[in-house]
C-alpha positions in Angstrom: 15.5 190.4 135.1 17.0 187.3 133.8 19.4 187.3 136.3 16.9 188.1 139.2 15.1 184.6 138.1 18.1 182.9 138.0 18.8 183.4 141.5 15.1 182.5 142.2 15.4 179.3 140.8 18.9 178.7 142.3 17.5 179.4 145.8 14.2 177.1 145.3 16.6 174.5 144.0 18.8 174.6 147.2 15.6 174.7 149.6 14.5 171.7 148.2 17.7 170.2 148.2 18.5 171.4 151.8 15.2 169.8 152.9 15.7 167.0 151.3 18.9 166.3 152.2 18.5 167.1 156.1 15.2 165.0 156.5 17.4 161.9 154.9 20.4 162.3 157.4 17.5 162.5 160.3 16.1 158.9 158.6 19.3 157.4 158.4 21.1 158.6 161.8 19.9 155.5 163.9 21.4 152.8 161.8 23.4 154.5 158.9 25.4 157.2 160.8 28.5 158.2 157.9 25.2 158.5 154.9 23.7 160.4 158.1 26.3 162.9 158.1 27.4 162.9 154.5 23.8 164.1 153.8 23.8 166.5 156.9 26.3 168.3 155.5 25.0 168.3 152.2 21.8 169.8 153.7 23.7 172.2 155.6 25.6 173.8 152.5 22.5 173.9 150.3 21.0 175.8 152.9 24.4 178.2 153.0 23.6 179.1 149.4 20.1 179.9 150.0 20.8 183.4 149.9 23.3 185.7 147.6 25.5 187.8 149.3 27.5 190.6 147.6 30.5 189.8 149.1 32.8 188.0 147.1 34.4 186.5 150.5 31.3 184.9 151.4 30.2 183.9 147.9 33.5 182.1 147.9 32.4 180.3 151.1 29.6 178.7 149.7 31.0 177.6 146.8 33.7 175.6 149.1 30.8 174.7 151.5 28.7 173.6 148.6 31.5 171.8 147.0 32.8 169.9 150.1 29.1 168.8 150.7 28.8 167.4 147.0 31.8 165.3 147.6 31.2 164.0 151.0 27.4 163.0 150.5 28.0 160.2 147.9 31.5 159.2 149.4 29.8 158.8 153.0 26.8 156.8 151.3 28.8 154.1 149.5 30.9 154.2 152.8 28.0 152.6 154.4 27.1 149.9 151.5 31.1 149.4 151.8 31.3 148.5 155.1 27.2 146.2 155.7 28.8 144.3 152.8 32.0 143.7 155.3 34.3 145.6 152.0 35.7 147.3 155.3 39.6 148.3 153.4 37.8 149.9 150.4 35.4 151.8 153.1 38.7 153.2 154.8 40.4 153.9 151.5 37.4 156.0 149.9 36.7 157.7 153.0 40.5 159.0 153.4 40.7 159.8 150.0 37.7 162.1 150.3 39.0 164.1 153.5 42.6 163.9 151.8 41.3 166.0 148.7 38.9 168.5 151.3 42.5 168.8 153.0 45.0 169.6 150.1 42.2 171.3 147.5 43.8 174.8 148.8 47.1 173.6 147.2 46.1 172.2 144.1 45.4 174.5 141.0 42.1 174.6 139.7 42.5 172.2 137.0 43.9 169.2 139.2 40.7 169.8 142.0 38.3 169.4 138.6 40.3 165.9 137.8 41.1 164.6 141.1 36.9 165.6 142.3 35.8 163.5 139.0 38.3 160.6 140.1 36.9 160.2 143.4 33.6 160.8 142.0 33.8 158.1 139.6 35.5 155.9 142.2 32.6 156.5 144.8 30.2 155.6 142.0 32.0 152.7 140.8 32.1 151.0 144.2 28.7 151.8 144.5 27.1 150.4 141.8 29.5 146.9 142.2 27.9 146.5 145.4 24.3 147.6 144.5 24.8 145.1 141.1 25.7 141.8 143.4 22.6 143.3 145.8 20.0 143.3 143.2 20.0 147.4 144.6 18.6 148.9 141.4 17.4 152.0 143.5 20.7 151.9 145.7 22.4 152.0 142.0 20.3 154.8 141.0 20.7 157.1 144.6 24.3 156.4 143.7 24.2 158.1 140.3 22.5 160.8 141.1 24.4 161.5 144.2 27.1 161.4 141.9 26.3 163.4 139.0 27.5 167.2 140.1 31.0 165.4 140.4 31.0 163.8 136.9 29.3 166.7 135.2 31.1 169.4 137.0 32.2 172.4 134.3 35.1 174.9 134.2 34.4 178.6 134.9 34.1 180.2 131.7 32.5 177.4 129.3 28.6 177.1 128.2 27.7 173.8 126.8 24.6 175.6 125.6 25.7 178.5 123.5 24.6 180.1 122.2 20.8 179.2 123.3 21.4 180.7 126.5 23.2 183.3 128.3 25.9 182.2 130.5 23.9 183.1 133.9 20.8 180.9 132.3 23.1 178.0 131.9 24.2 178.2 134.8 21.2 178.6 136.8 19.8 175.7 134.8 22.7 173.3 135.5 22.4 173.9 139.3 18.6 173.5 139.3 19.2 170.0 137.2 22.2 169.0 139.8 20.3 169.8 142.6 17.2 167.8 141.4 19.3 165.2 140.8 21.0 165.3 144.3 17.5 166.0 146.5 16.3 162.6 144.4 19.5 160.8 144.9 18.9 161.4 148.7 16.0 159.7 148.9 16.5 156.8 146.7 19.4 156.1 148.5 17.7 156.6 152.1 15.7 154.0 150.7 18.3 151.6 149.0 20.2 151.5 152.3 17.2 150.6 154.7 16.9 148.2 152.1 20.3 146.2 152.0 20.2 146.6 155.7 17.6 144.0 155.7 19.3 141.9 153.2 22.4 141.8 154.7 20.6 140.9 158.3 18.5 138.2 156.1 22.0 137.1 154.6 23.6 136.3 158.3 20.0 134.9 159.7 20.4 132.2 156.6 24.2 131.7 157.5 23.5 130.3 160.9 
């Protein structure tokens, strides 16, 4: 039983992420096209773990769906702040990193994916927040960290911060539908934020001339 609402919640969780996330990239495509398809393929793997197939083959291909969406989405987003605020070398750098560690994850042990997927979390994040900070972006800054936060918070297999309170299943299902919260608002806020420091860059260049 507790398992069958686990996977209840899990699914709600990922439908609202998925629509979330897919009705951002359609906002953003016109002027924000890397955001656009960061989130696209966020959308896209949330809806891939909609269901729960018993095959351990597919199960394993939404967990690498769902975690090459989590890193992309907030790498792609502080891309796009990146490059308005003409930061166009640490745009290229970030972005290659990311496709670098969706390249090379299959040859890297467990352990060294979990570091080097909180180093380019934390490094997507801290470039984010520099730029949102000189923006006056406080809802750029806060898309960011939420966006960011399955990265940072991201457990090994096997531990349970909330033993013994809950079984592991519960925790689990709990932390996914707190993550995915988090992520469904952190696409909005920053669909928001970068509309936003379009304007202020484009008021920025007016004043120059």
């Amino acid at each position: 039983m507790a398992s069958c609402v686990t996977e209840w919640i899990t699914s709600c969780s990922n439908i609202i992420l998925s629509a979330t996330a897919l009705y951002s990239s359609y906002r953003l495509f016109k002027n924000h096209r890397a955001p656009s398809v960061g989130l696209f393929l966020l959308g896209l793997s949330a809806a891939l773990c909609i269901s729960h197939p018993s095959c351990s083959y597919l199960t394993s291909i939404q967990r690498e769906a769902e975690w090459a969406g989590e890193v992309l989405a907030p790498a792609l987003v502080t891309f796009d702040f990146l490059w308005l605020s003409e930061d166009h070398n640490t745009a290229h750098i970030l972005l290659c990193g990311s496709c670098l560690l969706l390249g090379v994850c299959d040859w890297l042990s467990a352990d060294a994916v979990t570091l080097m997927t909180r180093c380019l979390g934390l490094s997507s994040l801290s470039c984010c927040l520099t730029v949102c900070l000189f923006a006056s972006n406080a809802l750029g800054a806060f898309g960011g960290v939420a966006l960011s936060l399955p990265l940072l918070v991201a457990q090994r297999v096997g531990t349970n911060t909330f033993a013994p309170l809950l079984s592991p299943a519960a925790t689990e299902g709990l932390t996914k539908w707190l993550l995915k919260g988090s992520m469904s608002v952190g696409c909005w806020a920053s669909t928001q934020a970068l509309s936003k420091f379009l304007l202020y860059v484009t008021d920025q260049c007016q004043s120059n001339y």
